[in-house]
C-alpha positions, 0 to 999 in steps of 0.5 A: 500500500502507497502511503500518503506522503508517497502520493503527496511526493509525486504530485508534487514533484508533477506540479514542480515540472510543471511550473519550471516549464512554465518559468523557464517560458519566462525569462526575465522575471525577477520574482515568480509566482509560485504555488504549491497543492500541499493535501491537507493544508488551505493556502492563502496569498497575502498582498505581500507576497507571502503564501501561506498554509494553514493545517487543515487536516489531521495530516498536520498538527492542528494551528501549524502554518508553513509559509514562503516568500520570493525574496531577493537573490543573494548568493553570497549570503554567508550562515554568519549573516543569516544568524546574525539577522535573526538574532537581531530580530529576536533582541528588537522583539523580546519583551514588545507587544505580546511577545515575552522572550524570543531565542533563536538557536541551531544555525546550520547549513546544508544542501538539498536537491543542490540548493543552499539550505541556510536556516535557524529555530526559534521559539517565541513565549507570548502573554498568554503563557503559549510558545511557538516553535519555528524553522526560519529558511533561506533557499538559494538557488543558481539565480532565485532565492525564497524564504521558507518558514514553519511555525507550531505549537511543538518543535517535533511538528514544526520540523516535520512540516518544514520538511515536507514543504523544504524538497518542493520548495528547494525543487523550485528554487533550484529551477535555471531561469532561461536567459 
């Protein structure tokens, strides 16, 4: 029997293809729209470019939400500096609004589907006694990069639903626009 996620997998890996033909179509374009079929998650677009999945099923942990963003393409961006730019947004928010404390933790890098992977947790403790956990990630590929982040009540979840959208999006990323 084909679980699930296997059946996930390749009508992502279908929906991939597709939209690379699409881009590749496209020369030109700084920044593509790109749009995943994730079962079990409603997608909202937000004006700014933001597209958002929102658990809606049990195949996800209720309240969990994965997010993504075309962001600009910096190939040289270093983990040094991606550390430090969220270790920086953690000090400006810590103790604002609702937010009690922010850390930020286990900066790493790697590759996957050979695209650069740089990406961070962090866990934020409201006023309301709630934390949310989170995966922050920037995808770099041959010449477009995306923000990719997963947040959730318990790190176990945020992980698990960060890697399942990190292969598609890495897939996408990793797409050569024709010049």
């Amino acid at each position: 029997m084909v679980s699930w996620h296997w059946r996930q997998v390749q009508v992502i890996r279908a929906l991939i293809v597709l939209i690379g033909i699409c881009l590749v179509g496209a020369p030109g374009r700084t920044q593509e729209a790109v749009a995943l079929a994730m079962e079990g998650w409603a997608q909202t677009t937000g004006a700014d470019g933001v597209v958002s999945y929102r658990c809606s099923s049990e195949l996800c942990a209720a309240g969990a939400v994965v997010s993504y963003k075309s962001q600009p393409h910096r190939a040289a961006l270093t983990l040094a500096e991606f550390e430090q730019h969220h270790r920086n947004l953690a000090e400006r928010y810590k103790g604002s609004g609702r937010i009690r404390n922010v850390r930020v933790s286990e900066p790493r890098e790697r590759t996957v589907e050979g695209v650069r992977v740089l990406q961070i947790e962090r866990e934020v403790d409201w006023d309301n006694g709630t934390r949310t956990f989170s995966i922050e990630a920037r995808l770099i590929g041959p010449d477009k990069s995306f923000s990719l982040v997963s947040d959730s009540a318990k790190s176990e979840w945020t992980a698990k639903n960060f890697e399942g959208f990190l292969i598609p999006m890495a897939d996408i990323a990793g797409i050569k626009n024709a010049r």
